[in-house]
C-alpha positions as CSV (number, residue, x, y, z in Angstrom):
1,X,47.9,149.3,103.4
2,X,51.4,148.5,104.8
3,X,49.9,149.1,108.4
4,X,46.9,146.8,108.2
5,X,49.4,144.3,106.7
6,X,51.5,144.5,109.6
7,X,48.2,144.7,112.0
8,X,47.2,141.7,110.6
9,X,50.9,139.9,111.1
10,X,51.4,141.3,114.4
11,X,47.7,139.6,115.1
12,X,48.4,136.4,113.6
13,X,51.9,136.4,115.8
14,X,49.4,137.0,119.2
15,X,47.1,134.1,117.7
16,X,50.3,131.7,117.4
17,X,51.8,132.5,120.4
18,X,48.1,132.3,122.8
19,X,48.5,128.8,121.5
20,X,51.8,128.1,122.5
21,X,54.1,129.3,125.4
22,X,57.2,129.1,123.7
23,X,57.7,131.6,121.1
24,X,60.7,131.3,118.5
25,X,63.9,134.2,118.4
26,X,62.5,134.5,114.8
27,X,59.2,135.0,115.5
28,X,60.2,137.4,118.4
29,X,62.2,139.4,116.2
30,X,59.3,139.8,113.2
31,X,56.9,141.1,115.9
32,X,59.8,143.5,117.1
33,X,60.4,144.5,113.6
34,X,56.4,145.2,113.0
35,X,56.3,146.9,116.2
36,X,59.0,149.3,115.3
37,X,57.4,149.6,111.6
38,X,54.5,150.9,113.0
39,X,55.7,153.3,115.8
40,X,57.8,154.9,112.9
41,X,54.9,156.0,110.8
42,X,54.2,159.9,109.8
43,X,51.2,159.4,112.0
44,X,51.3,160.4,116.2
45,X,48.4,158.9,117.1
46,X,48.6,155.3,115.2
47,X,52.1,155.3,117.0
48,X,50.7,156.0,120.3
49,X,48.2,153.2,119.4
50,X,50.8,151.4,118.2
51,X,53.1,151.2,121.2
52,X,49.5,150.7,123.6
53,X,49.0,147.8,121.8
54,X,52.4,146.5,122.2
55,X,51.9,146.8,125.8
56,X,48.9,145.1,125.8
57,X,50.6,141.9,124.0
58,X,53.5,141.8,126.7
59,X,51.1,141.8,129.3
60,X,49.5,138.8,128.1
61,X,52.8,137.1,127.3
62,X,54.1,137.6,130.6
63,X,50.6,136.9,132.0
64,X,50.9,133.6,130.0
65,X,54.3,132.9,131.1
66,X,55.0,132.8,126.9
67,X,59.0,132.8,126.4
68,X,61.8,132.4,124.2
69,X,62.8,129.0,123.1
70,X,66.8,129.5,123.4
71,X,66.3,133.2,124.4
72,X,65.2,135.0,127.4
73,X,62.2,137.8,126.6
74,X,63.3,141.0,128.6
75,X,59.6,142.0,129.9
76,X,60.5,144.8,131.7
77,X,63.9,146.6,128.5
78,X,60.3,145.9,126.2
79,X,58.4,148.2,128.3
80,X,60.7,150.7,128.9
81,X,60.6,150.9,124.4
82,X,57.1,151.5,124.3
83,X,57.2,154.1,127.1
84,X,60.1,155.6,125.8
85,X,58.0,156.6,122.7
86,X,55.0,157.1,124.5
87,X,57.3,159.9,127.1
88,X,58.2,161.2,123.4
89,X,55.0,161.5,121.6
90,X,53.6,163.3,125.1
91,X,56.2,165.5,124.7
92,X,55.3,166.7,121.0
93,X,52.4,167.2,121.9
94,X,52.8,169.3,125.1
95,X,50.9,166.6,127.1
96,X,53.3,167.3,130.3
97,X,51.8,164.9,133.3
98,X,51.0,162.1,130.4
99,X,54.7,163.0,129.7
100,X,56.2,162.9,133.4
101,X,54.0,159.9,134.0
102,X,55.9,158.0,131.2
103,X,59.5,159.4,131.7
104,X,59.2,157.9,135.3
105,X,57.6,154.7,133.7
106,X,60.7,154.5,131.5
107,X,63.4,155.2,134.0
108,X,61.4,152.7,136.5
109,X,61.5,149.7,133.7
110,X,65.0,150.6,132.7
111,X,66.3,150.6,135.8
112,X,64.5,146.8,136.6
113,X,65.9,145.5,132.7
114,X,69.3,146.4,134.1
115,X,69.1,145.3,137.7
116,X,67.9,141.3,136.1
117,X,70.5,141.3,133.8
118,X,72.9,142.1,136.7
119,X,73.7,145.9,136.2
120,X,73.2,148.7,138.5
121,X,70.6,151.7,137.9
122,X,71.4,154.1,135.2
123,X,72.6,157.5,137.1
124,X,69.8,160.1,137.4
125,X,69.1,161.6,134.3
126,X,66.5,164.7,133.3
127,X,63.7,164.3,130.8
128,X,65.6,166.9,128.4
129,X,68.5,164.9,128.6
130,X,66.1,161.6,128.3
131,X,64.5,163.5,125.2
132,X,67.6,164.1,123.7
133,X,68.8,160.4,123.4
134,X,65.7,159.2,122.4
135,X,65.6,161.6,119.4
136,X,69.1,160.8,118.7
137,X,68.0,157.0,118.4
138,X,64.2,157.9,116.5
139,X,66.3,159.9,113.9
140,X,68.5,156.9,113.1
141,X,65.6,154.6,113.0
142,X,63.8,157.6,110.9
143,X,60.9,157.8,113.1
144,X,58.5,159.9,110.7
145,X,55.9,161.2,113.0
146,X,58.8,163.3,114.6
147,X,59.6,164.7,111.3
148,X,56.2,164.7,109.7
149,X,57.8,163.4,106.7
């Protein structure tokens, strides 16, 4: 029940925004807050489709040239999320070039976030090492499909 709810919201947020190009910080942060409500469910595979359907949305935004009102939408730090998980749930599930693909996804999109908010890459880093910090960060956020709980 809590998951179509938050289908349905995210869906009425896509609606909105289609109509508009200009999407509110508020608004930005109730999708970001749904999208991380359903990538933390007990279930794998509606997170997968979960994150696959975030990525879906920011291509049409950015597509759309849809943006914040007083903020700047980081395209690219959004992406690197959603592939993030998807390197993660790969991982669980032994999927190792779906895993590879997405680690090298993730790195590629971090490194871009960085380089337009005037960093430098992140040094070279493994996909264990990657793993590690992301589980760090899903445990905080009490990601359940990685505890099945």
């Amino acid at each position: 029940m809590k998951l179509r709810f938050s289908i349905c919201c995210g869906t009425l947020l896509i609606v909105a925004v289609s109509c508009s190009r200009s999407l509110s910080e508020r608004s930005y942060n109730e999708y970001l807050n749904q999208r991380m409500a359903r990538y933390c469910t007990n279930d794998i595979h509606a997170a997968e489709e979960s994150l696959y359907s975030d990525l879906r949305t920011l291509s049409d935004w950015e597509s759309n040239n849809v943006h914040g009102d007083h903020f700047r939408i980081d395209f690219s730090g959004s992406e690197a999320l959603d592939h993030e998980g998807l390197f993660l749930i790969y991982r669980k599930m032994h999927e190792t070039d779906k895993m590879k693909k997405e680690f090298e996804l993730s790195v590629r999109l971090i490194n871009e976030s960085r380089r337009h908010r005037g960093f430098g890459p992140e040094p070279p880093i493994g996909d264990d090492e990657f793993a590690r910090h992301l589980e760090i960060r899903d445990r905080r956020l009490n990601v359940r499909w990685q505890t099945n709980r």
